[in-house]
C-alpha positions in Angstrom: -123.3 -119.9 -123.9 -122.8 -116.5 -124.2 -119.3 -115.1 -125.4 -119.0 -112.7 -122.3 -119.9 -116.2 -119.9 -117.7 -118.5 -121.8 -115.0 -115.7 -121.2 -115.4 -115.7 -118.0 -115.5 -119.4 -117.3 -111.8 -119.6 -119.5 -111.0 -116.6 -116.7 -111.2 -118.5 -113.8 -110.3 -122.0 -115.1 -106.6 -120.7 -116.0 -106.6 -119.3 -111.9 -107.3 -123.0 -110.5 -104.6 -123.6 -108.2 -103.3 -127.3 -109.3 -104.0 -130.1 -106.9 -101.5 -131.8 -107.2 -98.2 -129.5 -106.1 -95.7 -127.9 -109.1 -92.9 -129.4 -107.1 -94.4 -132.7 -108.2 -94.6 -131.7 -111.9 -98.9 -132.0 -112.6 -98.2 -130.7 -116.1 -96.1 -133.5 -117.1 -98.2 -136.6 -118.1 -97.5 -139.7 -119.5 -100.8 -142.1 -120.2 -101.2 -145.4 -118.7 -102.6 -146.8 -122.0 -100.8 -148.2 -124.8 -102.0 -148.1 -128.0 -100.7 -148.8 -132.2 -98.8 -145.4 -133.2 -100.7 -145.8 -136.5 -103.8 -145.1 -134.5 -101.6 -141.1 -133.3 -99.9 -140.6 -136.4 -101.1 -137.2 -136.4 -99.3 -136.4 -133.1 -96.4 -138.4 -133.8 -96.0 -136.0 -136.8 -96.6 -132.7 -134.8 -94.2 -134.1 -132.5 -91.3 -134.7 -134.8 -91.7 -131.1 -136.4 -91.4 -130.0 -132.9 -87.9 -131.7 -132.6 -87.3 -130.1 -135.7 -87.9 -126.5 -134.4 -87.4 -127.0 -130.6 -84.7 -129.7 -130.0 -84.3 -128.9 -126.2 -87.5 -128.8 -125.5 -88.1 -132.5 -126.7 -84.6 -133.9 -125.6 -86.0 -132.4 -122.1 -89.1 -134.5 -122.0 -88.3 -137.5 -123.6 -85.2 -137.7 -120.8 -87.2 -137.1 -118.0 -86.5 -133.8 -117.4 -89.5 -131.8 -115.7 -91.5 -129.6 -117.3 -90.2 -125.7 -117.5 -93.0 -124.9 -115.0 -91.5 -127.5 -113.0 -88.1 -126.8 -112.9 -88.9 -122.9 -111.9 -91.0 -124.2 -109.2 -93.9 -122.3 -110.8 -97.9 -122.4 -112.0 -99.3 -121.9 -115.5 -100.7 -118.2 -115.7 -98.0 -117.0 -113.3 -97.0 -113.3 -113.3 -93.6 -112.6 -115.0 -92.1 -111.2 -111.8 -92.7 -114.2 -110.0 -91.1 -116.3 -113.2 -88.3 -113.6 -112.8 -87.6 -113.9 -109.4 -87.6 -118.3 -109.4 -85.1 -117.7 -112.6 -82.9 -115.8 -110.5 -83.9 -117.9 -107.0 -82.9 -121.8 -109.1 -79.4 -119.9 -110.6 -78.1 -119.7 -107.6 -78.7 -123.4 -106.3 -80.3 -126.1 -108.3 -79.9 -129.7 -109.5 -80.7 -128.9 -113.3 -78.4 -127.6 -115.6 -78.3 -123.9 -115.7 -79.0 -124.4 -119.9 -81.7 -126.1 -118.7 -82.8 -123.4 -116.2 -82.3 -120.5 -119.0 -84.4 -122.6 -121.8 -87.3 -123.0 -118.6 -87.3 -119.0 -118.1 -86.3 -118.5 -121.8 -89.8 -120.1 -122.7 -92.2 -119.0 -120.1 -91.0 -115.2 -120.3 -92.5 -115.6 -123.7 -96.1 -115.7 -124.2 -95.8 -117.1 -128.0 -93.3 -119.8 -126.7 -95.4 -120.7 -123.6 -98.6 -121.3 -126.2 -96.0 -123.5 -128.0 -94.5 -125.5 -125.1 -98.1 -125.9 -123.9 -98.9 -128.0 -127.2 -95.6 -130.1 -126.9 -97.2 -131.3 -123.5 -100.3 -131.8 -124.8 -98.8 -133.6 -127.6 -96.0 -135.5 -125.7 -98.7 -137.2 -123.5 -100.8 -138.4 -126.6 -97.4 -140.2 -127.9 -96.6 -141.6 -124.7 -99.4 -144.3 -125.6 -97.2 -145.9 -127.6 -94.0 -145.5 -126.2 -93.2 -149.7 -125.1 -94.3 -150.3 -121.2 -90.6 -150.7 -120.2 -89.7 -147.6 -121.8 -92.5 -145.8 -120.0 -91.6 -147.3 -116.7 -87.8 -146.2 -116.9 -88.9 -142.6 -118.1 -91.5 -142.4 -115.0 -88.4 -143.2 -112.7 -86.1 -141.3 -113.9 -88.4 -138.1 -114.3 -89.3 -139.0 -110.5 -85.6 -139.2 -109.8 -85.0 -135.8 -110.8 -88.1 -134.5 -108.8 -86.7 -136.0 -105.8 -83.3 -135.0 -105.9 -84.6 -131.5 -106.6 -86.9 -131.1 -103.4 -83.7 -132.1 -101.7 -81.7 -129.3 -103.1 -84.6 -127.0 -102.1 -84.5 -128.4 -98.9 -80.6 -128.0 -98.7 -80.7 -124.1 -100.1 -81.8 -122.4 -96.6 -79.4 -125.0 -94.8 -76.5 -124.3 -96.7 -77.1 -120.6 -96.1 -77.4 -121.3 -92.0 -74.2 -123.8 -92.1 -72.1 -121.8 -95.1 -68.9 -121.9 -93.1 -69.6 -125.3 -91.6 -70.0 -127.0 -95.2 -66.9 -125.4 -95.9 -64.9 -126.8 -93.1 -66.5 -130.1 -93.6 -65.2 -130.3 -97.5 -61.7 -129.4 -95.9 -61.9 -132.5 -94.3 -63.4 -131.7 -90.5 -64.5 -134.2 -88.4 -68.7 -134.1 -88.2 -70.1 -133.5 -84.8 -70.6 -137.0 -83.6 -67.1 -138.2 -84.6 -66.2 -134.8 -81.6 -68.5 -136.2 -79.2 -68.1 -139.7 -79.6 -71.8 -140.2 -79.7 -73.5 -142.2 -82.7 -76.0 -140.9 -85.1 -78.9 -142.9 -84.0 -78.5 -141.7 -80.4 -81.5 -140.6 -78.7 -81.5 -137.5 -77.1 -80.9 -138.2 -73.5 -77.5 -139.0 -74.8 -76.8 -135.9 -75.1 -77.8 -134.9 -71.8 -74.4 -134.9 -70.1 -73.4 -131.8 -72.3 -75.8 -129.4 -70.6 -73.9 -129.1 -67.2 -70.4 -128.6 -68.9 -69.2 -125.1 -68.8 -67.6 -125.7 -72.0 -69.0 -123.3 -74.7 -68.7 -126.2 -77.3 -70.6 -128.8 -75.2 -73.1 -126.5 -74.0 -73.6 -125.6 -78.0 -73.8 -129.2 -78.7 -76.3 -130.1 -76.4 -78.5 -127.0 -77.5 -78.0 -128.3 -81.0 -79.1 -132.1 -80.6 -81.4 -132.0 -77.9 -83.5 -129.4 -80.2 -85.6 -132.0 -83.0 -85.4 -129.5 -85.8 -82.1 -128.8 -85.6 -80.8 -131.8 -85.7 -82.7 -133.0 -88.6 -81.0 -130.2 -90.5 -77.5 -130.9 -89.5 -78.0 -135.2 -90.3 -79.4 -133.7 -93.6 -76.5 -131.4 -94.6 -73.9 -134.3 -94.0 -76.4 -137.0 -95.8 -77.2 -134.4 -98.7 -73.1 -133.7 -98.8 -72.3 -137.6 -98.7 -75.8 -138.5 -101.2 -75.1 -135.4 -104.3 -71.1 -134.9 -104.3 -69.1 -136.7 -106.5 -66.6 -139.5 -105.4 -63.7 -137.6 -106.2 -64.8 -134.3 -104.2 -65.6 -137.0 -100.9 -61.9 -138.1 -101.5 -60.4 -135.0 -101.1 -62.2 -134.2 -97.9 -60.7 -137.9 -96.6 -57.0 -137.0 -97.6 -57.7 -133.5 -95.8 -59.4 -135.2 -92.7 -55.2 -136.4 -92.1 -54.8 -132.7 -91.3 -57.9 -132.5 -88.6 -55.9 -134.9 -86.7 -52.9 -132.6 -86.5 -54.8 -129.9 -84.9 -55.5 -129.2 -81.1 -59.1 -130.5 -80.3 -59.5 -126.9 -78.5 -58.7 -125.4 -81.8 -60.9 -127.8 -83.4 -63.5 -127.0 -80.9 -63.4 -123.5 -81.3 -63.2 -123.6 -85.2 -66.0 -125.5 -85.0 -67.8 -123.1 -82.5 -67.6 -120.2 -84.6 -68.7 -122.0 -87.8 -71.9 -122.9 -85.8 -72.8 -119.9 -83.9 -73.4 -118.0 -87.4 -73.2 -118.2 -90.7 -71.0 -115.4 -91.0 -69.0 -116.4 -87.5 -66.0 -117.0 -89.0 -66.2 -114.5 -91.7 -66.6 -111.7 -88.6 -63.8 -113.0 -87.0 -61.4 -112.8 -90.2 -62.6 -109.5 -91.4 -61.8 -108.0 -87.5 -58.4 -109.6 -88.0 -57.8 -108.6 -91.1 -58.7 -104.8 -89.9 -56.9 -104.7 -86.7 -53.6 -106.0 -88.3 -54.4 -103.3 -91.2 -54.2 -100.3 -88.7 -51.2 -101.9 -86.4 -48.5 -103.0 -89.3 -46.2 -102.6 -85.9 -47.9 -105.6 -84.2 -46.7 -108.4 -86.0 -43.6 -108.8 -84.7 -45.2 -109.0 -81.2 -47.4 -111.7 -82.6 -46.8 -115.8 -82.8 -45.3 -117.3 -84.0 -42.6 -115.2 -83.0 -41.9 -115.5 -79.1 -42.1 -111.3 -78.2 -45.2 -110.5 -77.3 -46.2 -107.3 -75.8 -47.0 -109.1 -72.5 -43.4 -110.6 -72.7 -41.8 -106.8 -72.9 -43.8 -105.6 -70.0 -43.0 -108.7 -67.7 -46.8 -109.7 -67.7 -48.9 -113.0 -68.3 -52.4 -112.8 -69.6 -54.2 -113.5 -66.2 -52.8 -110.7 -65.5 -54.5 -108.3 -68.1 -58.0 -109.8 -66.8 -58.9 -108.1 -63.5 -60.8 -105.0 -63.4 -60.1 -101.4 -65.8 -58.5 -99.4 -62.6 -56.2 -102.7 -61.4 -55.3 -103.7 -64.7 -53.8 -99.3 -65.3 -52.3 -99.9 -61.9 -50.6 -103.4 -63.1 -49.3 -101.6 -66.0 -48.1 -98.2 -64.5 -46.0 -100.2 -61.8 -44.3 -102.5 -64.9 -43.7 -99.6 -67.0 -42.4 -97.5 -64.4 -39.2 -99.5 -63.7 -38.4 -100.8 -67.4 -35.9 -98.9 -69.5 -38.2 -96.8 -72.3 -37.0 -98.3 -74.8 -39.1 -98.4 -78.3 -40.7 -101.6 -78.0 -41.6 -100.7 -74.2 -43.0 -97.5 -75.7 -45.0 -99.4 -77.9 -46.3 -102.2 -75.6 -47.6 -99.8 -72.8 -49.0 -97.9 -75.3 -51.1 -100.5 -76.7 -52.3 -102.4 -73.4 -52.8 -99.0 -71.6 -55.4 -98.1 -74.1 -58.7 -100.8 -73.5 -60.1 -100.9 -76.9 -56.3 -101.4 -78.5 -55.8 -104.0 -75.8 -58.6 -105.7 -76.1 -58.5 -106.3 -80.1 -54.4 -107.5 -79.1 -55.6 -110.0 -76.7 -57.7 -111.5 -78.5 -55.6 -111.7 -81.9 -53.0 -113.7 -79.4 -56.6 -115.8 -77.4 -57.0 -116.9 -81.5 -54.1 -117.2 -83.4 -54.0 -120.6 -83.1 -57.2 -120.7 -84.7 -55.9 -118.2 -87.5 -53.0 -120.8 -87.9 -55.3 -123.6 -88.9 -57.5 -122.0 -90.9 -54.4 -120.4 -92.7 -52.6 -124.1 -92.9 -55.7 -125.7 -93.8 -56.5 -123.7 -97.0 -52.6 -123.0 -98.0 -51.8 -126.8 -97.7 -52.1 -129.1 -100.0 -50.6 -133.0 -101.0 -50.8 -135.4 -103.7 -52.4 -138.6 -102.6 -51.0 -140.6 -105.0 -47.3 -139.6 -103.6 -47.4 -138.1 -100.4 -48.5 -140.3 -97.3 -50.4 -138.0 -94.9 -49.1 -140.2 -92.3 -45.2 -139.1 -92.5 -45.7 -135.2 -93.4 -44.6 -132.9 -90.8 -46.8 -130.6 -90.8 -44.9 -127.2 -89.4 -47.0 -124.3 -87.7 -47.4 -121.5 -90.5 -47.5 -118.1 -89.3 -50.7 -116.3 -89.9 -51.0 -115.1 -93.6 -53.2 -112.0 -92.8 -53.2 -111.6 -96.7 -55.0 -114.7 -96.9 -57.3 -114.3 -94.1 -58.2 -111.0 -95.6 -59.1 -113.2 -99.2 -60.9 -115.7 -97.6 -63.0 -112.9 -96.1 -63.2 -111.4 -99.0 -64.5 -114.3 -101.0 -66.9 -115.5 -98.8 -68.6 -112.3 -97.4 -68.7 -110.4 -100.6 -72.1 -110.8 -103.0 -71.8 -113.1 -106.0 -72.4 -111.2 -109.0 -75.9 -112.1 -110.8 -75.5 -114.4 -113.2 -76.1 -113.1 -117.2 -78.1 -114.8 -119.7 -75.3 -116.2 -122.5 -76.5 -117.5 -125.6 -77.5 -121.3 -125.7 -75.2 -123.7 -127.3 -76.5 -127.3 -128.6 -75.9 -129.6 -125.8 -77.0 -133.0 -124.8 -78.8 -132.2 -121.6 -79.7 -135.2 -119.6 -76.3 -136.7 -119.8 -74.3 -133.7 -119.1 -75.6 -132.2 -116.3 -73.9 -130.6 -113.3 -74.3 -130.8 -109.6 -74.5 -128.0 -108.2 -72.6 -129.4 -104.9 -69.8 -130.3 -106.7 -70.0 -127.2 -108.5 -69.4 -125.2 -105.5 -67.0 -127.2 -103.5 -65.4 -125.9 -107.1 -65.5 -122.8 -106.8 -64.4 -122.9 -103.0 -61.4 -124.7 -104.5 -60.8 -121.8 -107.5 -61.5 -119.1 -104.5 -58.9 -120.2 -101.8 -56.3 -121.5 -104.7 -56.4 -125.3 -103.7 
């Protein structure tokens, strides 16, 4: 065979897409025969040297880790933007160990290192012959194991993004959405039914959500991923904060759960609109609750009032204001319902403050279950901490910073690794100071 022909055949053996899918790791193989090591000495000796020079690499495999290609969720021969872009995509929410993720990117940005790695595999699935039957069969589950659990953290990543505030609300200790309904799990979906002819928002949004298949395979998978991958101690919490839930209107708890479904961002929107409006109107809060005064008080009007149309609502107002005394909160009052966009934005801080109050008490709160009993707190209504609302926002709507390649320390990989669930119920933790 001809140079030019043999070239060509390497060519477009290396672009053969793999039949067996990189999620399911095809590159790492471990033979079903056993035979006498004296009969691989050679390899057994090519493999020490590797654990000599490349430690991780061999702790890796001989733990079950997946191969690099694996864990980065890409091919041999793939181009380095695409082994940039699945670096950066498995950072921000993976099972493995982010040493694990950096040694995976570290290695296949790097031609010489990828010819190496290559040769561990090879070699790694010539010693496998005479690794002891039960020692094969443990590393084939637990190399499995990891597969699995990472397909579900794949499946979880555009999930998590959809129900961001939800998952956070959960962890705080809200009730799921069959505990609200009172309808099982398993329920089929005529069950459901009854919800489409309620005028209730919240109904109408659960019936839309269960009576849709999809859907409702994603929500039973968030709470089952959130119950299967976070750590006993981080499902604790949520069942001492669950106490609190019950202290809450159902309304409220309605509502808060309303905006946490509508959009990922819902609640996020609704803080940063609170947190802007009470910016620009410092003179507001004193006609806010918890105090009693409200701008309706001062005026002599009740909030059915304030909901007819533009021309009877200015009419309703000039006729209140005309026979009050002008003092400087009646000043103040008319000048803010008078105007419709002012108005507006002041209704609707008083229509939600409740749910402000909540939110605010739910992430300010906090009690030791070892000496507090949920049971006997009084829990008092906070007034709104606009300062917090504003952090929260902040927090959660602002970009998280790429993360930067730091240098490697020697670790023990496979018995030290994080999950990333718990690892960001963390972080939510560090972010609202809980």
């Amino acid at each position: 065979m001809s140079k030019k022909k043999k070239k060509q055949k390497q060519s477009d053996s290396s672009t053969v897409k793999q039949e067996i899918s990189i999620l399911d790791d095809p590159y790492w193989k471990v033979s079903s025969i056993f035979v006498d090591m004296h009969r691989i000495g050679r390899f057994i000796s090519k493999f020490e040297r590797f654990e000599m020079r490349h430690p991780e690499w061999v702790d890796d495999l001989m733990g079950g880790t997946p191969t690099y290609y694996c864990v980065l969720g890409v091919e041999k021969g793939a181009a380095k933007s695409q082994i940039e872009q699945a670096y950066e995509n498995k950072l921000e929410f993976s099972s493995y160990a982010g040493e694990v993720i950096e040694e995976a990117f570290d290695v296949l940005s790097n031609s010489r290192l990828t010819k190496e790695y290559n040769k561990l595999l090879f070699i790694f699935e010539q010693i496998s012959k005479c690794m002891p039957p039960h020692d094969k069969i443990e590393l084939i589950k637990i190399h499995v194991d990891n597969i699995n659990t990472e397909k579900e953290y794949i499946r979880m990543g555009p999930i998590l993004e959809k129900y961001k505030w939800y998952y956070i609300l959960y962890m705080k200790g809200m009730p799921d959405l069959y505990e609200v309904t009172g309808i099982a799990q398993d329920s089929p979906e005529e069950a459901f039914k009854k919800y489409s002819d309620f005028d209730s928002k919240f109904m109408q949004k659960m019936y839309s959500l269960f009576s849709n298949k999809s859907l409702r395979e994603d929500y039973d998978f968030l709470i089952y991923f959130i119950n299967t991958h976070s750590e006993p101690d981080i499902l604790e919490k949520r069942e001492i904060h669950r106490r609190k839930w019950e202290q809450i209107d159902n309304q409220v708890v309605e509502k808060i759960i309303l905006n946490a479904l509508n959009e990922s961002s819902g609640i996020t929107n609704n803080i940063s609109r609170s947190s802007e409006t009470i910016n620009n109107n410092h003179d507001w809060l004193q006609y806010l609750p918890p105090n009693e005064e409200t701008f309706l008080s001062v005026l002599g009007l009740k909030m059915d009032s304030l909901s007819s149309e533009k021309k009877e609502v200015e009419k309703t107002l000039r006729e209140k204001y005309r026979y009050l005394e002008k003092t400087v909160k009646v000043n103040l009052a008319y000048s803010v319902l008078k105007n419709t966009s002012l108005r507006e934005d002041y209704l609707w801080l008083l229509e939600n403050h409740e749910m402000f109050d909540a939110l605010n008490d739910l992430f300010s709160t906090e009690f030791d279950l070892a000496e507090d009993d949920p049971d006997e707190i009084e829990w008092e209504d906070n007034e709104i901490t606009y300062e917090m609302m504003r952090k929260i926002f902040k927090s959660v709507s602002s970009e998280e910073e790429k993360p930067t390649k730091k240098k490697k320390s020697k670790r023990n990989r496979n018995r030290n690794r994080k999950n990333a669930i718990n690892h960001t119920q963390q972080t939510l933790e560090d972010i609202f100071e809980i």
